[in-house]
VEXLOLO-643583 format. One line per 4 residues: number of its first residue (from 1); for each residue x, y, z of N, C-alpha, C. Coordinates in nm, 3 decimals. Each point is the difference from the previous one (the first is absolute). Layout:
<rs>
NUM	X Y Z X Y Z X Y Z ~ ... .
</rs>
This chain:
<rs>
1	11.110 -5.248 8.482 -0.002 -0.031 0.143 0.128 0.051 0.065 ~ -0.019 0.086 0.136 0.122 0.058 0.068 -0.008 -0.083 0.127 ~ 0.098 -0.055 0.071 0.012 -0.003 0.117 0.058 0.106 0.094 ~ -0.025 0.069 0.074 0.096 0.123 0.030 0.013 0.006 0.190 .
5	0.060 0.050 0.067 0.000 0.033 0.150 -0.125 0.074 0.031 ~ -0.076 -0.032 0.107 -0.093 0.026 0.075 0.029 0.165 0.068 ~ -0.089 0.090 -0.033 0.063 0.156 0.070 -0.115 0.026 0.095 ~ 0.018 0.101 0.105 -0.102 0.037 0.086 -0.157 0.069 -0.082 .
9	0.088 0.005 -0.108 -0.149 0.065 -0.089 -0.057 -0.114 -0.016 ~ 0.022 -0.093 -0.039 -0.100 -0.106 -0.017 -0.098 -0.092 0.111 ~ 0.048 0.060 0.121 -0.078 -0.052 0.089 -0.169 0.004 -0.023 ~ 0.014 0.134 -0.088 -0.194 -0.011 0.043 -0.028 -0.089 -0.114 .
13	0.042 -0.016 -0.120 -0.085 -0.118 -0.072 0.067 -0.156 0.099 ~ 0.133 -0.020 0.043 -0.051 -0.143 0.073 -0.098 -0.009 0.075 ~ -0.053 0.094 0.071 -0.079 0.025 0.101 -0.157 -0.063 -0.060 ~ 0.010 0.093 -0.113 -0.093 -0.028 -0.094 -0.041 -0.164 0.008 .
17	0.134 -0.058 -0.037 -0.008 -0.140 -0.072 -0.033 -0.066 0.130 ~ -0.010 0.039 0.117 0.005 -0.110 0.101 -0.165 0.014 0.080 ~ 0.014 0.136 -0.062 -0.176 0.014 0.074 -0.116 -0.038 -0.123 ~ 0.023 -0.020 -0.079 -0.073 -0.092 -0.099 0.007 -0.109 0.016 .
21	0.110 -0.057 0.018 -0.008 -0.154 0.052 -0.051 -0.051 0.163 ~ -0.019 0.083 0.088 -0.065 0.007 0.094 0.086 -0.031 0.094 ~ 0.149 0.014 0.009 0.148 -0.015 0.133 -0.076 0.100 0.053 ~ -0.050 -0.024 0.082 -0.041 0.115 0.160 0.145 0.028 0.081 .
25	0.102 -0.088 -0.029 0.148 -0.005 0.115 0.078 0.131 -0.124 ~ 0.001 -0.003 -0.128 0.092 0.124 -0.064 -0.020 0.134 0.029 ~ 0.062 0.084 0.040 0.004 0.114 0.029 0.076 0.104 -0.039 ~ 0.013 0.130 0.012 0.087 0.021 -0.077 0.168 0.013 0.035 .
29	-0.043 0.010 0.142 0.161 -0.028 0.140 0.083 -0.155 -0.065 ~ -0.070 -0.106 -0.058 0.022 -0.107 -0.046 0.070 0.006 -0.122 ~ 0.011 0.065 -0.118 -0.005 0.043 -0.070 0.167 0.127 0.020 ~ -0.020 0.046 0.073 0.071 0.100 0.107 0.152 -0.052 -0.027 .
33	-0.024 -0.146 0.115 0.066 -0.063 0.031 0.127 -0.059 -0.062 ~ -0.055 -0.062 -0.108 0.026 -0.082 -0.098 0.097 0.108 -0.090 ~ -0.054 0.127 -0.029 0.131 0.068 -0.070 0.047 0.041 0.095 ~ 0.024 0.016 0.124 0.087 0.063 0.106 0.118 -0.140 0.004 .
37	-0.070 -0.089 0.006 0.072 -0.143 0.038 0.110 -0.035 -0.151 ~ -0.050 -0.008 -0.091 0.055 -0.040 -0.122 -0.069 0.003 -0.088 ~ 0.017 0.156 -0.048 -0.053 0.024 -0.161 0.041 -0.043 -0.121 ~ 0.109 -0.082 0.017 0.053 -0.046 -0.108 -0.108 -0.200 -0.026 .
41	-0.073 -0.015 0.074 -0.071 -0.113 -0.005 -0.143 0.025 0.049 ~ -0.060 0.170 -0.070 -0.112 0.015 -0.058 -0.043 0.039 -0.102 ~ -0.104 -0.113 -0.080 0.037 0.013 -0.148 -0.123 0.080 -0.070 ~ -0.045 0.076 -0.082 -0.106 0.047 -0.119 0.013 -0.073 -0.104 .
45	-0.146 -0.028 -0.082 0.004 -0.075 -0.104 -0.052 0.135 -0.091 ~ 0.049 0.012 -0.101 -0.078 0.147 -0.074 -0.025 -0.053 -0.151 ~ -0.123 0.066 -0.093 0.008 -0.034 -0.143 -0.062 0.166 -0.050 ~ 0.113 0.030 -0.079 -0.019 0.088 -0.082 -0.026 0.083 0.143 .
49	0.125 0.032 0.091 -0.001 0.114 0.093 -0.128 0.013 0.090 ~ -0.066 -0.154 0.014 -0.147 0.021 0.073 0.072 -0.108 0.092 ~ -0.014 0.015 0.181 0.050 -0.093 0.086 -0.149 -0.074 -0.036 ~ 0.075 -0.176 -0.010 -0.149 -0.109 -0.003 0.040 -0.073 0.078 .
53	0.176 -0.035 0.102 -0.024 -0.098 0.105 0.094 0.020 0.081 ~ 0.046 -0.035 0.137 0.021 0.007 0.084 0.093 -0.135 0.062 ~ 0.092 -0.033 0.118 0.027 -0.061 0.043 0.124 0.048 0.070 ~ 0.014 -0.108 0.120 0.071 0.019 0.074 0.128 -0.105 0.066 .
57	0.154 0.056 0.012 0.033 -0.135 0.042 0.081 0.045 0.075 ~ -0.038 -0.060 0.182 0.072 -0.007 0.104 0.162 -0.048 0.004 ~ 0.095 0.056 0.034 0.108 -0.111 0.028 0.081 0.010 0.137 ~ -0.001 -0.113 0.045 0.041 0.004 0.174 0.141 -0.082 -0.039 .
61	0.091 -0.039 0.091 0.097 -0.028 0.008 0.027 -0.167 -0.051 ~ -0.079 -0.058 0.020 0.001 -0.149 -0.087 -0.106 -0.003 -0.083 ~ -0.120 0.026 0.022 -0.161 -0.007 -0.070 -0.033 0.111 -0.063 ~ -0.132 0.020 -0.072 -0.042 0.080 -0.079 -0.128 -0.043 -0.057 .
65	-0.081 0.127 0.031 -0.130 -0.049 0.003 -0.095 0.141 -0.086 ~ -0.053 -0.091 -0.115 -0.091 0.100 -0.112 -0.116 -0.023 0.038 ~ -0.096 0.141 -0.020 -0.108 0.041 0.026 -0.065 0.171 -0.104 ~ -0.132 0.029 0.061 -0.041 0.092 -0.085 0.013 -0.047 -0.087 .
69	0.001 -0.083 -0.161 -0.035 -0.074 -0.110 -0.089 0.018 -0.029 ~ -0.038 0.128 -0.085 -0.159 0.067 -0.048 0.018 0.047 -0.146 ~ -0.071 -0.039 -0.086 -0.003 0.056 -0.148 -0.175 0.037 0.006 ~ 0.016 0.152 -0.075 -0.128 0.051 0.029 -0.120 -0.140 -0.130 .
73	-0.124 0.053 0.059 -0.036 -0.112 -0.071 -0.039 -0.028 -0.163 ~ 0.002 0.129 -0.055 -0.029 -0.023 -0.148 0.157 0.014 -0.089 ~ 0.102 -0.023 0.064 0.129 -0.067 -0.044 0.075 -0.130 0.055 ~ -0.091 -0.111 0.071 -0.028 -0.132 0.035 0.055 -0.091 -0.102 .
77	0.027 -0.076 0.017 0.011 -0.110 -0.139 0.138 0.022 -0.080 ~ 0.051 0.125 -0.030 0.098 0.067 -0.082 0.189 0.019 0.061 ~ -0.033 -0.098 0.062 0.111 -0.048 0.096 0.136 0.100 0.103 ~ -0.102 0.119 -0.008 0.037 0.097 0.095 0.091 -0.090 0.151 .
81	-0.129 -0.047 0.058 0.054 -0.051 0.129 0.100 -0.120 -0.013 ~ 0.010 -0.045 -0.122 0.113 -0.109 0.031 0.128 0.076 -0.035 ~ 0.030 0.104 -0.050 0.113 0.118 -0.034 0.030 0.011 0.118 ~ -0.116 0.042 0.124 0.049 0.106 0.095 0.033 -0.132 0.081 .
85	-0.055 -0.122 0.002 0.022 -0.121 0.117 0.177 0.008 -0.065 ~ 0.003 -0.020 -0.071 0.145 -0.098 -0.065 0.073 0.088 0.030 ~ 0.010 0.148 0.007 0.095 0.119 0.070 0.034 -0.002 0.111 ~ -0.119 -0.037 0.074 0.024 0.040 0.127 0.074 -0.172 0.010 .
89	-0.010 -0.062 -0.038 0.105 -0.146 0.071 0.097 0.016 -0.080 ~ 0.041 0.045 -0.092 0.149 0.038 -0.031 0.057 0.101 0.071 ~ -0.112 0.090 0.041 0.049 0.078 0.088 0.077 -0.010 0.146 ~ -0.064 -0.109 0.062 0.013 -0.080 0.095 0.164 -0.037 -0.001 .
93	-0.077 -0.123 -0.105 0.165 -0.095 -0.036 0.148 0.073 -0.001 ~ -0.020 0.098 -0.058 0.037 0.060 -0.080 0.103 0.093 0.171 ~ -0.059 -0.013 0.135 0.063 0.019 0.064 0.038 -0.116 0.179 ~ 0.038 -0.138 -0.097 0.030 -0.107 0.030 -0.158 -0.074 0.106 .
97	-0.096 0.050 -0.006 -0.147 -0.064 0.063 -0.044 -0.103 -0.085 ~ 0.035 -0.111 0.093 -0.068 -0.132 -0.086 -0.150 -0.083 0.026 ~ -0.009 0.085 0.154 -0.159 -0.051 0.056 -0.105 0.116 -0.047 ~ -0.065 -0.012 -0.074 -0.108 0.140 -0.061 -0.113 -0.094 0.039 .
101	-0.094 0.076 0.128 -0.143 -0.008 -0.021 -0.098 0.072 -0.038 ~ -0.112 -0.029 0.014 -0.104 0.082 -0.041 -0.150 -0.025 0.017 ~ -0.066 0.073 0.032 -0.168 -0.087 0.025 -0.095 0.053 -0.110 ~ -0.034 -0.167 -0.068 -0.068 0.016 -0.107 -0.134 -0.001 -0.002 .
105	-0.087 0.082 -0.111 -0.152 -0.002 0.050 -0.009 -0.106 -0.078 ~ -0.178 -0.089 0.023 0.034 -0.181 -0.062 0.000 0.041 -0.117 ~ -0.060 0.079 -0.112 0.011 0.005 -0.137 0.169 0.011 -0.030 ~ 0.071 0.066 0.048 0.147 0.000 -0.037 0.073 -0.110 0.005 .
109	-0.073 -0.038 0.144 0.092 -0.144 -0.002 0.065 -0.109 -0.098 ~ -0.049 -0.035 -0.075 0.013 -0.039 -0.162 0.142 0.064 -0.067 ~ -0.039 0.153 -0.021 0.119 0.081 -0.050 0.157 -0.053 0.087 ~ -0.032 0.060 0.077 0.132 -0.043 0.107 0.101 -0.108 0.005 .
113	-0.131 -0.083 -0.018 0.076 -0.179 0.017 0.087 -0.020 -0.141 ~ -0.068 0.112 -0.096 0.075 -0.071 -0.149 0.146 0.125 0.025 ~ 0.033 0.053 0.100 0.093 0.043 0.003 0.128 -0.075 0.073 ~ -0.098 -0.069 0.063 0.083 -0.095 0.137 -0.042 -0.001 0.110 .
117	-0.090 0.139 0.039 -0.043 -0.006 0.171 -0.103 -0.134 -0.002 ~ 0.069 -0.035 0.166 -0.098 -0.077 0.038 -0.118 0.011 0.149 ~ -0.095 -0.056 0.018 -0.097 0.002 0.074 0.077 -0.042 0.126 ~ 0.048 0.070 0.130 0.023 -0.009 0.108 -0.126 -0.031 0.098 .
121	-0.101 0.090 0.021 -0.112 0.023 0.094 -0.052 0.090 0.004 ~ -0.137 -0.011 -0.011 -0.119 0.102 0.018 0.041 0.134 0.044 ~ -0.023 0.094 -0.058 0.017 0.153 0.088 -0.098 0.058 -0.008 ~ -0.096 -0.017 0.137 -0.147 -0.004 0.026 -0.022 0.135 0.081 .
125	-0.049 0.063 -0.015 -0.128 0.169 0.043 -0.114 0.001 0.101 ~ 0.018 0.063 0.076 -0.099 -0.001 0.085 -0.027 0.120 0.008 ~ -0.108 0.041 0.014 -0.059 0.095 0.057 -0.144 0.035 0.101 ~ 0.016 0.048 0.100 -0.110 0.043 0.077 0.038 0.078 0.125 .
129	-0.078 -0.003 0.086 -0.014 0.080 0.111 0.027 -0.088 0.155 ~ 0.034 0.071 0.098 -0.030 -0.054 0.094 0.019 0.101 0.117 ~ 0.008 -0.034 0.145 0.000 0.088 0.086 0.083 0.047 0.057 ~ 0.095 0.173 -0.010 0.072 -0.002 -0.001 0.053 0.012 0.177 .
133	0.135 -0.053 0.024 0.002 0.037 0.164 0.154 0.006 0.007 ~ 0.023 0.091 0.107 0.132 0.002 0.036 0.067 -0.072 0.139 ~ 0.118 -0.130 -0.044 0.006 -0.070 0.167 0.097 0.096 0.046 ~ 0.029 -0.002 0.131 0.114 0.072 0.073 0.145 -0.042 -0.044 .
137	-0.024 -0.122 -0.069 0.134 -0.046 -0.030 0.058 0.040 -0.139 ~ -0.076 0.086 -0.053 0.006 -0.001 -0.229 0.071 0.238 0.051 ~ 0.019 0.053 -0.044 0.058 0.110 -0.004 0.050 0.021 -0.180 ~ -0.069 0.145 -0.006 0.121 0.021 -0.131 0.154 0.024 -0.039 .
141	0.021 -0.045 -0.112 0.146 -0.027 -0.031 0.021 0.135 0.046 ~ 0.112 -0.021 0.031 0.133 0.152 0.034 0.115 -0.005 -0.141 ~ 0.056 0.104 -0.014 0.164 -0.033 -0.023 0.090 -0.111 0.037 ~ -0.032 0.013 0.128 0.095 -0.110 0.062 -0.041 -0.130 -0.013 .
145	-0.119 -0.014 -0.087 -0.035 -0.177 -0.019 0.041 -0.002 -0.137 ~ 0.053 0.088 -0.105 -0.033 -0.032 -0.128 0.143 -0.133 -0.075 ~ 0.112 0.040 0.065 0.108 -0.100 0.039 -0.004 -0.130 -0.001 ~ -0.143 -0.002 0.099 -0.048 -0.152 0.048 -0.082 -0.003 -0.081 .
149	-0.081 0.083 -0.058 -0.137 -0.102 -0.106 0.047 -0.031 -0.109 ~ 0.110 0.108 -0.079 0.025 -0.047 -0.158 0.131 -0.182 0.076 ~ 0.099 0.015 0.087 0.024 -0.115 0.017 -0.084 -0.141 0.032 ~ -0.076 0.036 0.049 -0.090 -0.139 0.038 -0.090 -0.040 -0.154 .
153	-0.013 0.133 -0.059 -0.097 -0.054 -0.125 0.147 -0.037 -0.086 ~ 0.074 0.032 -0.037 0.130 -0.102 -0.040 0.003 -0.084 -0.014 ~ -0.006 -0.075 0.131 0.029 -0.128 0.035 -0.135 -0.089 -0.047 ~ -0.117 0.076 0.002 -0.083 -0.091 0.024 -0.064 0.015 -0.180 .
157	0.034 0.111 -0.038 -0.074 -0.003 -0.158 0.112 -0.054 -0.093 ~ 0.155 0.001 0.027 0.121 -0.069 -0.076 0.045 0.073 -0.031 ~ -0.019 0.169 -0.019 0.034 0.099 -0.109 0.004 0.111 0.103 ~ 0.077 0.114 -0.058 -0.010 0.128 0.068 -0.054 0.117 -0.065 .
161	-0.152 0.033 0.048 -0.098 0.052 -0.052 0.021 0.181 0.133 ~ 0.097 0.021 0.017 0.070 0.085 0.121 -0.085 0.150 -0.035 ~ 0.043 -0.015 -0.153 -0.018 0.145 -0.072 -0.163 0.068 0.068 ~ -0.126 -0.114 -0.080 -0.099 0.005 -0.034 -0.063 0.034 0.145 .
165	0.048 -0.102 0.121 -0.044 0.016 0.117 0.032 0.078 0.051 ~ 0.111 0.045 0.010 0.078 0.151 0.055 -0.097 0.107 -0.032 ~ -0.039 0.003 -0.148 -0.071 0.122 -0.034 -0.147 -0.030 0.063 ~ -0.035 -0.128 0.006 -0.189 0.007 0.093 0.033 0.029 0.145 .
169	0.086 -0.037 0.040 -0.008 0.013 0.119 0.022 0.180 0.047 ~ 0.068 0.070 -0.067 0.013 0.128 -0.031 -0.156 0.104 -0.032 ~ -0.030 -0.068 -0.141 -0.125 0.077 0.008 -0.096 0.010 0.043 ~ -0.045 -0.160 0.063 -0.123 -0.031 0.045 0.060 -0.097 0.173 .
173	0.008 0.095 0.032 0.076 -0.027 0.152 -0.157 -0.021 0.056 ~ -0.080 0.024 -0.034 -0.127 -0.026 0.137 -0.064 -0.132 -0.053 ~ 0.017 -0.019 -0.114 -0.054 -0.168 -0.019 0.110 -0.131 -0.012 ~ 0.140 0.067 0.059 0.078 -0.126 0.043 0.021 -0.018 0.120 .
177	-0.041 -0.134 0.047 -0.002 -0.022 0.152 0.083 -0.133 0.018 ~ 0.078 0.032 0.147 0.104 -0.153 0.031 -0.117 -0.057 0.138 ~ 0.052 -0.100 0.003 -0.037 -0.051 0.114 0.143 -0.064 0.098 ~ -0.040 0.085 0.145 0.144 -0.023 0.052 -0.051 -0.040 0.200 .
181	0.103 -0.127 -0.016 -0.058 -0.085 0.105 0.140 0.036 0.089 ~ 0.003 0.061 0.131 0.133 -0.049 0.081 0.108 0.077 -0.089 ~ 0.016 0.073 -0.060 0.097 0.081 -0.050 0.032 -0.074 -0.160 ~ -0.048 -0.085 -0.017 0.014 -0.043 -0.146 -0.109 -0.015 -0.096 .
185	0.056 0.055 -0.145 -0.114 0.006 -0.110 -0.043 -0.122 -0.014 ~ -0.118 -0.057 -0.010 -0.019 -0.151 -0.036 -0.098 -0.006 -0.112 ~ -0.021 0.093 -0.050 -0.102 0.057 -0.136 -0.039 0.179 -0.044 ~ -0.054 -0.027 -0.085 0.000 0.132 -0.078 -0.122 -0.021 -0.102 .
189	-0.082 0.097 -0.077 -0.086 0.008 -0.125 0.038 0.156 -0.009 ~ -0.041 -0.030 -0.119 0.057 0.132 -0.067 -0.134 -0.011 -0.167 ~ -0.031 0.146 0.023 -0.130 0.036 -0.100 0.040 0.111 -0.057 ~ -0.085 0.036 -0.067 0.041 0.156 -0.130 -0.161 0.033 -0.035 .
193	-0.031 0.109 -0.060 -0.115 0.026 -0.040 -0.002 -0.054 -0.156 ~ -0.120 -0.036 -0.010 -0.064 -0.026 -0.163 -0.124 0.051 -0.088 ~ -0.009 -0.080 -0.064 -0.171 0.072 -0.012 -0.097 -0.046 0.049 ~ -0.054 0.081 0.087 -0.114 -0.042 0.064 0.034 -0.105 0.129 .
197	0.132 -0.047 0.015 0.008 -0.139 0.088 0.125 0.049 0.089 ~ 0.066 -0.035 0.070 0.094 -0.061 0.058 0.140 -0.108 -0.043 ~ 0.075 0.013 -0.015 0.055 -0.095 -0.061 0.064 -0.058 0.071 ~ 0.052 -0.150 0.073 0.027 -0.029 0.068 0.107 -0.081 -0.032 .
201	0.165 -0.009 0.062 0.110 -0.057 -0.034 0.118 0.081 0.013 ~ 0.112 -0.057 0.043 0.014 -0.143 0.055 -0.070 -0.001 0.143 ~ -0.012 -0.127 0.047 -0.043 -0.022 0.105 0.065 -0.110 0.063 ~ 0.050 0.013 0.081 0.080 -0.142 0.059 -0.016 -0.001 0.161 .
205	-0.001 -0.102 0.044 0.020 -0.048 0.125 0.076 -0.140 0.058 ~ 0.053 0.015 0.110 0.074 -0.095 0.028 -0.078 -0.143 0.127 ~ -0.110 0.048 -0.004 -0.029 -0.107 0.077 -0.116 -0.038 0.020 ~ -0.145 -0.005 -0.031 -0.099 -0.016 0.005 -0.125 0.036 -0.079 .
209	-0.094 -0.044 -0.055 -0.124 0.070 -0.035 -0.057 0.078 0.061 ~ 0.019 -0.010 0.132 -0.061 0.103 0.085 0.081 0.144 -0.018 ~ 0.091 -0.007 0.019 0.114 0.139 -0.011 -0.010 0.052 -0.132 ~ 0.016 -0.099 -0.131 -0.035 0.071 -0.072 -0.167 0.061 -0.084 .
213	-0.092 -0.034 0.085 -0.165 0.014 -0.013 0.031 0.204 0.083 ~ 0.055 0.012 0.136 0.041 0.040 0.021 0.035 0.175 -0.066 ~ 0.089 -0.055 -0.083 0.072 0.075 -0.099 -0.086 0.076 -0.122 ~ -0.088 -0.115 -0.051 -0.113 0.064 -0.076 -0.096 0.035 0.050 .
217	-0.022 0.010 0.114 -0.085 0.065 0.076 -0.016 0.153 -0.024 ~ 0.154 0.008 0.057 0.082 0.116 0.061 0.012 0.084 -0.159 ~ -0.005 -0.037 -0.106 0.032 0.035 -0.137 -0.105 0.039 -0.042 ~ -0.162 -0.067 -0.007 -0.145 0.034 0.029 -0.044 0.130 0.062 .
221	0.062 -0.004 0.113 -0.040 0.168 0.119 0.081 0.117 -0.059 ~ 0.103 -0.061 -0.137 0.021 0.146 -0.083 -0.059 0.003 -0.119 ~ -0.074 -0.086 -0.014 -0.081 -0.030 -0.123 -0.036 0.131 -0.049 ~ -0.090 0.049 0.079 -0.106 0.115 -0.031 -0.128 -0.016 -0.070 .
225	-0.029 -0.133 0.065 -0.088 -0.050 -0.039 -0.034 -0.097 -0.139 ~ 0.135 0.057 -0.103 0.034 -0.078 -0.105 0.007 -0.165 0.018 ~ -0.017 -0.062 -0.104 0.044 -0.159 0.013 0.140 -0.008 0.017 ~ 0.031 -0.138 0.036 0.133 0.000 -0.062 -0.009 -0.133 -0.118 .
229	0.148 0.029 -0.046 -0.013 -0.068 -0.142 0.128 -0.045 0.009 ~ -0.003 -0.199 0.062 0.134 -0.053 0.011 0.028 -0.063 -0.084 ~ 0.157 -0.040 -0.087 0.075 -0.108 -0.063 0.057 -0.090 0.107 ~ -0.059 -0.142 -0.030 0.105 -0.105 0.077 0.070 -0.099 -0.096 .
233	0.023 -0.057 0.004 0.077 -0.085 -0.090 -0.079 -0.143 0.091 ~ -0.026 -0.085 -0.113 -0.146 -0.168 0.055 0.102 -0.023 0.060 ~ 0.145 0.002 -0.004 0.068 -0.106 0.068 0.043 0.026 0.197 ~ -0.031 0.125 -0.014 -0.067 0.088 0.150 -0.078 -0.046 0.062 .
237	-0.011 -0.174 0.016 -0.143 -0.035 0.098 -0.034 0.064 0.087 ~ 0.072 0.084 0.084 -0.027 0.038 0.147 -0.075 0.136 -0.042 ~ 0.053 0.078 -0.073 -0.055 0.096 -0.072 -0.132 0.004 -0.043 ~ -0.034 -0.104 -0.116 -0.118 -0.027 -0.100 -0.093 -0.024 0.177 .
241	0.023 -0.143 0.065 -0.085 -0.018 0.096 -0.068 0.124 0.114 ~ 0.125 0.068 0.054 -0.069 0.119 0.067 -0.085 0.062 -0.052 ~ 0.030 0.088 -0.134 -0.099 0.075 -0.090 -0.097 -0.042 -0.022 ~ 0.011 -0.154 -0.023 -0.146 -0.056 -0.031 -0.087 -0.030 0.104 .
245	0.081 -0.017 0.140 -0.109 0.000 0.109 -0.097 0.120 0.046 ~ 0.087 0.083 -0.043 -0.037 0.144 0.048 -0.156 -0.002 -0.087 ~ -0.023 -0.030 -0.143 -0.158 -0.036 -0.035 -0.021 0.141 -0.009 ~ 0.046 0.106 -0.026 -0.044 0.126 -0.077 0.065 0.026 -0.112 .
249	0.129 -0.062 -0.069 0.085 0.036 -0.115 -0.102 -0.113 -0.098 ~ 0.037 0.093 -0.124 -0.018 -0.106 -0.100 0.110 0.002 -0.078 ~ -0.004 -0.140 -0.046 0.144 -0.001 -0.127 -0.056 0.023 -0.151 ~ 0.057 0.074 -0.015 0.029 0.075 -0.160 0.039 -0.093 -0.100 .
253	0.042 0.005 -0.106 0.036 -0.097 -0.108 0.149 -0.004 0.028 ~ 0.053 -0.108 0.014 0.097 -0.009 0.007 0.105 0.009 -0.079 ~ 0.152 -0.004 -0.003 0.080 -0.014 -0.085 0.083 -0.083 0.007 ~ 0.141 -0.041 -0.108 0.067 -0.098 0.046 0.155 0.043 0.037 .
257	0.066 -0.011 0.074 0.151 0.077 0.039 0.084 -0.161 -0.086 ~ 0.039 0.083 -0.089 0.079 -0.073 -0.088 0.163 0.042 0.004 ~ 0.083 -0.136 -0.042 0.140 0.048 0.033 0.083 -0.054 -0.177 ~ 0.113 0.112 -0.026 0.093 -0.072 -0.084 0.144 -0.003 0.066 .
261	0.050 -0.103 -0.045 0.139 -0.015 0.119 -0.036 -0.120 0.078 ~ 0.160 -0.045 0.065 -0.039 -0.106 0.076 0.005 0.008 0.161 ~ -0.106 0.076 0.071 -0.024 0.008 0.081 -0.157 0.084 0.023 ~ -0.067 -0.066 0.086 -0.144 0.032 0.041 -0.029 0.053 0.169 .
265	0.084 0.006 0.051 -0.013 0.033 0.154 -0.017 0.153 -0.002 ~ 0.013 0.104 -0.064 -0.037 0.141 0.042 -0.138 -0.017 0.060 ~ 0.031 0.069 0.134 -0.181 0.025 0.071 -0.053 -0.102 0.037 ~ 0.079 -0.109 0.041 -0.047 -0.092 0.052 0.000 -0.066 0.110 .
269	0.078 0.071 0.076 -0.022 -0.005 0.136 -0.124 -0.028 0.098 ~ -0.047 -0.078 0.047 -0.156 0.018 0.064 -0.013 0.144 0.116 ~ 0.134 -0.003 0.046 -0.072 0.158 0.077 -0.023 0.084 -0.034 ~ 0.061 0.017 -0.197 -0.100 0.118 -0.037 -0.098 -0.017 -0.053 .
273	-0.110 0.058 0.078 -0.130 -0.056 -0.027 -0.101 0.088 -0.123 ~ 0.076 0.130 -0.030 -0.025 0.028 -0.161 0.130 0.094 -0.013 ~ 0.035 -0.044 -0.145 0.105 0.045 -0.053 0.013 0.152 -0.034 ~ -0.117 0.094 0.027 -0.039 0.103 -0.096 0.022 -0.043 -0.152 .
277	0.029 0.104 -0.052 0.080 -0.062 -0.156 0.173 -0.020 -0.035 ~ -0.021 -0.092 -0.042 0.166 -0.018 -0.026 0.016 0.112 -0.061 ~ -0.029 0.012 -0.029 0.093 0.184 -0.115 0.024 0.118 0.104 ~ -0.093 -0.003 0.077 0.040 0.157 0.122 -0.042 -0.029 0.131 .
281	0.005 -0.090 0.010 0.001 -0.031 0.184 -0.143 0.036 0.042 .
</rs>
């Protein structure tokens, strides 16, 4: 068994590993990212010079958050993925991050806990359609907002995720939109392409269900007819409730956003009403 650094060559088998498991949100810009951001905390699992797993570990300035956790499936059982989990949190540690989350699918959940993570709150999926519209008040991001969105998501996700958003807001400038009332930003969503869907996150607003219904509206009319496909975190009432009024999304199987360390507040803010993913904004 090798553990080794993640290279741009290996993108197409993660790619592999994520479209077998059916992540419609992995891409390969995602992927991109992650060694542009810090290649030194993306990991390969290899046996006998054959890559069999994958993983990934974010690190922001207090927190740190693992994801991508894929062992192909006829090397399962043979404790590949607990090699590459236990790396990537030494990896972590290893550069003073004591809050590590992560969202577990429910079969893992089990694994995790015998490590120490614990069950914070639901990290629940939506997906569907709705009608897309543009108000006079929503406009796309500029340059000159990007200042203000990675600061406000700061404040409101706990962490500085600057990198990840800098680069969406860059590539996919026509599916990030602010909403600006009287000369001030008072919300924003921000999407990326996936497979087949839309991906939708972060999304925040500062003052209403209405403003932010609004927002996903406005995120819809770049759809292209695609669904979209949101993460909220259960503890997002205002969030879970809008989506669910709306009565065209359905929720997906959920997962659980688990924490090690003694603190649970990343992303918990109620005005952000989906987190995208903790790992890339």
């Amino acid at each position: 068994m090798t553990i080794r650094k993640m290279t741009p060559s290996d993108i197409r088998f993660a790619l592999d590993l994520t479209n077998a498991e059916g992540w419609v949100g992995e891409t390969r810009d995602v992927f991109e990212a992650f060694l542009a951001y810090d290649p030194a905390g993306c990991f390969i699992a290899e046996h006998d010079a054959r890559e069999v797993g994958v993983c990934v570990a974010t690190r922001y300035r207090t927190s740190g958050f693992i994801g991508e956790l894929i062992v192909v499936k006829d090397m399962r059982g043979l404790g590949y993925g607990r090699k590459l989990f236990e790396c990537s949190i030494r990896y972590l540690k290893s550069h003073g991050i004591e809050n590590i989350y992560l969202d577990g699918d429910l079969d893992a959940v089990p694994f995790y806990e015998t490590i120490g993570f614990r069950k914070i709150c639901r990290s629940l999926r939506f997906v569907g359609r709705l009608a897309g519209r543009r108000n006079g008040l929503i406009r796309n991001a500029g340059p000159e907002d990007t200042d203000v969105v990675c600061g406000i998501d700061r404040d409101l996700y706990g962490d500085d995720r600057g990198f990840f958003l800098r680069r969406r807001l860059e590539l996919f400038s026509r599916l990030n939109l602010v909403l600006e009332i009287d000369g001030r930003l008072c919300g924003y969503i921000m999407a990326h392409p996936g497979n087949g869907v839309l991906s939708v996150g972060p999304w925040a607003v500062f003052d209403c269900q209405e403003k932010a219904k609004l927002l996903l509206e406005a995120a819809a009319s770049e759809a292209g007819g695609q669904p979209l496909r949101i993460g909220v975190l259960e503890s997002s009432t205002a969030a879970v409730d809008l989506i669910e009024s709306i009565g065209s999304f359905e929720e997906q199987t959920p997962c659980w956003r688990m924490g090690l360390g003694p603190s649970s507040a990343i992303g918990g803010d109620d005005r952000l009403y989906a987190i995208g993913s903790a790992a890339k904004g």
